[in-house]
C-alpha positions as CSV (number, residue, x, y, z in Angstrom):
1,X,0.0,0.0,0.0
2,X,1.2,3.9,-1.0
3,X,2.3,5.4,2.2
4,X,-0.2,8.1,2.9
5,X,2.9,10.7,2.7
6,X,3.3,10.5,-0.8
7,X,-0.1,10.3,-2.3
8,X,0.1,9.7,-6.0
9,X,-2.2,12.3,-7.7
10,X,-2.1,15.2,-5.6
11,X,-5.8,16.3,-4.5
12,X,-7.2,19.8,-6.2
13,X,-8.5,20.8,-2.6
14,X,-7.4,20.7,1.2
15,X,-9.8,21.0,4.0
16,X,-8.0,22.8,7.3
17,X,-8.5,22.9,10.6
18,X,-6.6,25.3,13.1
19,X,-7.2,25.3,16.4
20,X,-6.7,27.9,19.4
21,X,-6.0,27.1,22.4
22,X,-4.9,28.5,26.0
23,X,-0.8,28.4,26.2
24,X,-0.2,28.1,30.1
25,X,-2.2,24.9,30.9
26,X,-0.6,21.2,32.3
27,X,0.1,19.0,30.1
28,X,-2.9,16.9,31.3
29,X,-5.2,19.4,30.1
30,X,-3.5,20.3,26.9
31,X,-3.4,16.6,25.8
32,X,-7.3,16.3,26.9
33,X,-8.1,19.1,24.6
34,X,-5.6,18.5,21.5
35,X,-7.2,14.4,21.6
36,X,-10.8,16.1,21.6
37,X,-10.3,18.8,18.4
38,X,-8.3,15.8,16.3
39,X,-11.6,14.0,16.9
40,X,-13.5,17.2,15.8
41,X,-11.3,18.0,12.7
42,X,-11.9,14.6,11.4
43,X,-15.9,14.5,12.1
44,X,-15.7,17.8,10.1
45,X,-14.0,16.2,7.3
46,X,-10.9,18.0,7.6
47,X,-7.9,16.3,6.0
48,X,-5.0,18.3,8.3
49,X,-5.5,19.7,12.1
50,X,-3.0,22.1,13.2
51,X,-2.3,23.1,17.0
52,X,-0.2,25.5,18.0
53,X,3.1,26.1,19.2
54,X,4.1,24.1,22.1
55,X,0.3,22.9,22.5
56,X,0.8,20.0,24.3
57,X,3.5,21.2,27.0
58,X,2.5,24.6,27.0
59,X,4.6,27.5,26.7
60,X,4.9,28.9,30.1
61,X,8.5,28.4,30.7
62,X,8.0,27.9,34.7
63,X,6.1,24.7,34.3
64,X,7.7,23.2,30.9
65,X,11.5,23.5,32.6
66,X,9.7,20.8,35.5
67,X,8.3,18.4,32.9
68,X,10.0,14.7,32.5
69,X,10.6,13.8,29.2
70,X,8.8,10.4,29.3
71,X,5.7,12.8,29.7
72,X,5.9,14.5,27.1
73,X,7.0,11.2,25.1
74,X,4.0,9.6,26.6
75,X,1.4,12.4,25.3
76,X,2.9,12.5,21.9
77,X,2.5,9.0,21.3
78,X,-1.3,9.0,22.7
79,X,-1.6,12.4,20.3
80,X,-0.3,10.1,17.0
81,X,-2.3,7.2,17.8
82,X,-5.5,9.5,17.9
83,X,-4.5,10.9,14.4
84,X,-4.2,7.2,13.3
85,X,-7.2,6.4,15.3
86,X,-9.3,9.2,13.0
87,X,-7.1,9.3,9.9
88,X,-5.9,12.6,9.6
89,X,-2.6,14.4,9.5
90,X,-2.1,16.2,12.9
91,X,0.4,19.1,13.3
92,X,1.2,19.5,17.3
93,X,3.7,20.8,19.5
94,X,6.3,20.8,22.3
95,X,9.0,21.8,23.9
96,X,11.5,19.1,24.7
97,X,14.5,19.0,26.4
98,X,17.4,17.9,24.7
99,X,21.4,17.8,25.9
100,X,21.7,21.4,25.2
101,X,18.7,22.8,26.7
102,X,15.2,22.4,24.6
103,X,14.2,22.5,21.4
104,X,11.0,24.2,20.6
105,X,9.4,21.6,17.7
106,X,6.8,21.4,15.4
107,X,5.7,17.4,15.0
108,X,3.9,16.2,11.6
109,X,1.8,13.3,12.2
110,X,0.4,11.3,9.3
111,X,-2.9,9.4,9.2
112,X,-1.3,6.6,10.0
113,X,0.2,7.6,13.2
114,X,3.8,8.2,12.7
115,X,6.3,11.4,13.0
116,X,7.1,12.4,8.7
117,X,8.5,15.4,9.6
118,X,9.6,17.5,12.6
119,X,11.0,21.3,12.6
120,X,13.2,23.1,15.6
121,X,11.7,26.8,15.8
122,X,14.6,28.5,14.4
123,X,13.9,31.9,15.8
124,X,13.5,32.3,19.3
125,X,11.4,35.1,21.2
126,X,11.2,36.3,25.0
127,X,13.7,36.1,27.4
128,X,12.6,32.6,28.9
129,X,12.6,31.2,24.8
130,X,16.2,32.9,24.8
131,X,17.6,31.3,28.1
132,X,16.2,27.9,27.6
133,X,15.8,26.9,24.6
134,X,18.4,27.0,21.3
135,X,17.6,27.2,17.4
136,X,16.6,25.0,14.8
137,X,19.3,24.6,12.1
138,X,17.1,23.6,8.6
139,X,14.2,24.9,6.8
140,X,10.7,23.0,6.8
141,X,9.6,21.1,3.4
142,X,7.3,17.9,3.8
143,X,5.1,16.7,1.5
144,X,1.2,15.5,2.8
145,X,-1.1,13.8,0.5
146,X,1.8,14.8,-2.4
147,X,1.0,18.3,-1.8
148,X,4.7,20.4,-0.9
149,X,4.1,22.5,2.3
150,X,6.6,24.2,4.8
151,X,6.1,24.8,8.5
152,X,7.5,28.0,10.7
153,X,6.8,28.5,14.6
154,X,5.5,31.8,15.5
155,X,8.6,34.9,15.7
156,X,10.2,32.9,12.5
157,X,7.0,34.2,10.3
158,X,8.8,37.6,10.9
159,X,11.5,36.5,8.6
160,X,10.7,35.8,5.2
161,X,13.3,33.7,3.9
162,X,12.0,31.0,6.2
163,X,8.9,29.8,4.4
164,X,10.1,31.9,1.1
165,X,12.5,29.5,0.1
166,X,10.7,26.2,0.9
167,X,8.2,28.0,-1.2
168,X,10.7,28.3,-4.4
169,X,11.3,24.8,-3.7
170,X,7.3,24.1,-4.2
171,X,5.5,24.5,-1.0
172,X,2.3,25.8,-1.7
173,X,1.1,26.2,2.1
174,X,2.7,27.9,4.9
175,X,1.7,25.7,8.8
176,X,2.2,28.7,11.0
177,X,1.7,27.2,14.5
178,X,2.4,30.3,17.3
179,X,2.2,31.6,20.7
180,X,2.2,35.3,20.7
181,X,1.9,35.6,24.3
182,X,3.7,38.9,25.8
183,X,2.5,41.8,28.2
184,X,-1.0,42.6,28.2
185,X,0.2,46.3,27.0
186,X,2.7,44.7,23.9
187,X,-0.6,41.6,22.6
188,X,-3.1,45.5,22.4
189,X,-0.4,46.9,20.2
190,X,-0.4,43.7,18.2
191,X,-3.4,43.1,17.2
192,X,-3.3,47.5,16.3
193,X,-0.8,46.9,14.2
194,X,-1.5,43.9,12.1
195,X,-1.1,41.2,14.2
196,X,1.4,39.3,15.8
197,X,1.3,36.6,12.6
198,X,1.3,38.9,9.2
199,X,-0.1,37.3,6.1
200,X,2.3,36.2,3.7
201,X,0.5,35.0,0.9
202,X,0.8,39.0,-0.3
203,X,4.7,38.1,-1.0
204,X,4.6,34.7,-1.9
205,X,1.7,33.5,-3.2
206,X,0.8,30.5,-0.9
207,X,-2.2,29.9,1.4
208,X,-1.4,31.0,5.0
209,X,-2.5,28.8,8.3
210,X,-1.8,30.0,11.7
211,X,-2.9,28.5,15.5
212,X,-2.6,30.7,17.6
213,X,-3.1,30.6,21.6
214,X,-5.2,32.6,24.1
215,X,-5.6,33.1,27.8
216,X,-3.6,34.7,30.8
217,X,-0.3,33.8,32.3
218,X,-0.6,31.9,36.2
219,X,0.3,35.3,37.5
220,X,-1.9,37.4,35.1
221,X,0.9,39.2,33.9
222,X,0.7,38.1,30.3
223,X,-1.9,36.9,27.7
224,X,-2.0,35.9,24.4
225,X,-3.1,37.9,21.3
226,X,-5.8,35.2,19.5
227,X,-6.9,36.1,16.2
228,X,-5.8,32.6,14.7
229,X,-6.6,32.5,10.6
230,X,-6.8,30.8,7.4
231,X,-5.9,33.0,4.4
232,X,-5.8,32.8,0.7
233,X,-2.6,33.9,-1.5
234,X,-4.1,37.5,-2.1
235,X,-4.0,37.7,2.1
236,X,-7.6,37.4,1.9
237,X,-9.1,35.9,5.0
238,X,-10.9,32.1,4.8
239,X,-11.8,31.7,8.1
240,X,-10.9,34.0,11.5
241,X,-10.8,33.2,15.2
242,X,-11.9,35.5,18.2
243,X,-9.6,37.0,21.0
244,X,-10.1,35.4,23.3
245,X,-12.1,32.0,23.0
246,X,-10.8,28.5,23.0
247,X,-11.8,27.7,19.4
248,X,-11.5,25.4,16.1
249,X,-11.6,27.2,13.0
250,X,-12.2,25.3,9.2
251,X,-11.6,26.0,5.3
252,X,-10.9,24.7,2.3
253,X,-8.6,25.5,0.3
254,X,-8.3,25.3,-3.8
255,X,-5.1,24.6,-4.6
256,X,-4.5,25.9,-7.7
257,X,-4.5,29.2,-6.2
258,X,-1.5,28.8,-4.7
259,X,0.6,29.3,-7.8
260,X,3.5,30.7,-6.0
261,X,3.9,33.5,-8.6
262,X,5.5,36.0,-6.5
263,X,8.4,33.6,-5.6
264,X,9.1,32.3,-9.0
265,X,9.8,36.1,-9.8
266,X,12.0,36.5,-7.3
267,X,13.7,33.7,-8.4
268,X,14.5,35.3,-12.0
269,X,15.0,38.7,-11.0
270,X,17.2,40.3,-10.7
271,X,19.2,37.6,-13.1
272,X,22.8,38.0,-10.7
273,X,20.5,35.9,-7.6
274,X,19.7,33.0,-9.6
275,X,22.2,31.0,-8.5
276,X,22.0,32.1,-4.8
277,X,18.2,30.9,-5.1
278,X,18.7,27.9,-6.7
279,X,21.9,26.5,-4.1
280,X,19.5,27.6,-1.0
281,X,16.7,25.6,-2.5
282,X,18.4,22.6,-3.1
283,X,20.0,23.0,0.7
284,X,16.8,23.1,2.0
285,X,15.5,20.0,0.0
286,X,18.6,18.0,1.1
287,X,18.1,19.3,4.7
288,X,14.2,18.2,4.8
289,X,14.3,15.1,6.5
290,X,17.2,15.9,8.9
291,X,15.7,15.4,12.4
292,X,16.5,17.8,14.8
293,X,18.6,16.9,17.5
């Protein structure tokens, strides 16, 4: 049987799910909840669920520095045999510890249960990111159902290069996974300005999926700016979630707009870059499957 990762006639349309969730819960309760919405997604008829960043450990620094790895081991494997158990590819998070601190990853799941593809947030944010955790060192490019798509994790959708050359190399959706939590004063300003997660199929072409997370730090100091989204090439938005609510939001998405026009420009002009574009391309494709370590 064709491994459900390389699907041989790629499909003309992709039903998504995203879901939002609170960052700063136990891992208990962030496992009970991810297990629920990859049950939801599939009773939807979504094809892909996405979570986001960190999801399953959280992202509040105080708690995830106390966790055992075998815990986090433990809910991953429960999370992949739920996305066997319902078919569907399932896009979750953690942050594990490693020998030189943790590494903050993005896990692909197939319908069948297994691990296809994982990414190491490259960029890191805050201070407790900074002192804890270290950088990813390859760019994301996996294909699901024979579709090419690329993954980034939160602060590394602020640098373009990151899902603009996986995109030259074919992907034609960006999995944008994120925790924009920060001080209630700097998540207002954020959602002023544009968000914390800016659109990017206005410079590349490609459909745009972001989780986001919501809800208040233990000591109410920080929250988390919401607002997770769904968007077509033109930046147009699909589906939207709310501020604040724990929520799962759906669309489908027509592939053939995702023509990736804007990046096979830039990979053209101006003429004396071709060759700069075409050596980072095939990097990342040789880099793909590397597991972060």
């Amino acid at each position: 049987m064709q491994p459900e990762s390389q699907a041989s006639q790629p499909p003309l349309t992709l039903q998504v799910s995203c879901v939002q969730m609170h960052w700063a819960r136990s891992l208990e309760h962030n496992l009970d909840r991810t297990l629920h919405y990859i049950e939801a997604a599939a009773a939807a008829g979504s094809r892909v669920v996405l979570f986001p960043e960190a999801n399953l450990t959280s992202y509040y620094f105080p708690y995830v520095i106390g966790l055992e790895p075998a815990r986090v081991e433990a809910a991953l494997e429960q999370t992949q045999a739920a996305a066997a158990a319902h078919r569907i590819w399932t896009v979750v998070g953690t942050l594990k510890r490693t020998a030189d601190r943790h590494l903050n990853l993005a896990h692909v799941i197939d319908p069948r249960g297994a691990i296809v593809h994982e990414y190491a947030k490259v960029n890191r944010a805050g201070r407790d990111e900074q002192q804890y955790c270290r950088g990813g060192d390859k760019l994301s490019l996996f294909s699901l159902d024979g579709i090419l798509c690329t993954l980034v994790i939160c602060r590394d959708g602020r640098h373009p290069e990151l899902y603009r050359i996986p995109g030259m190399a074919g992907a034609q959706i960006l999995f944008h996974p994120s925790c924009s939590s920060d001080e209630l004063e700097a998540v207002a300003w954020k959602r002023i300005s544009g968000r914390a997660q800016q659109p990017v199929g206005p410079n590349s072409k490609m459909f745009h999926c972001v989780a986001n997370t919501i809800g208040e730090s233990p000591d109410g100091k920080q929250t988390s700016s919401g607002w997770s989204f769904i968007r077509e090439p033109n930046g147009l938005p699909l589906a939207e979630a709310g501020y604040c609510q724990e929520e799962m939001i759906t669309a489908v998405l027509d592939l053939a707009r995702a023509d990736r026009s804007y990046l096979r420009d830039s990979q053209q002009n101006p003429p004396f870059l071709r060759k700069y574009w075409e050596a980072m391309v095939a990097d990342t494709r040789a880099r793909a499957d590397q597991r972060p370590e």
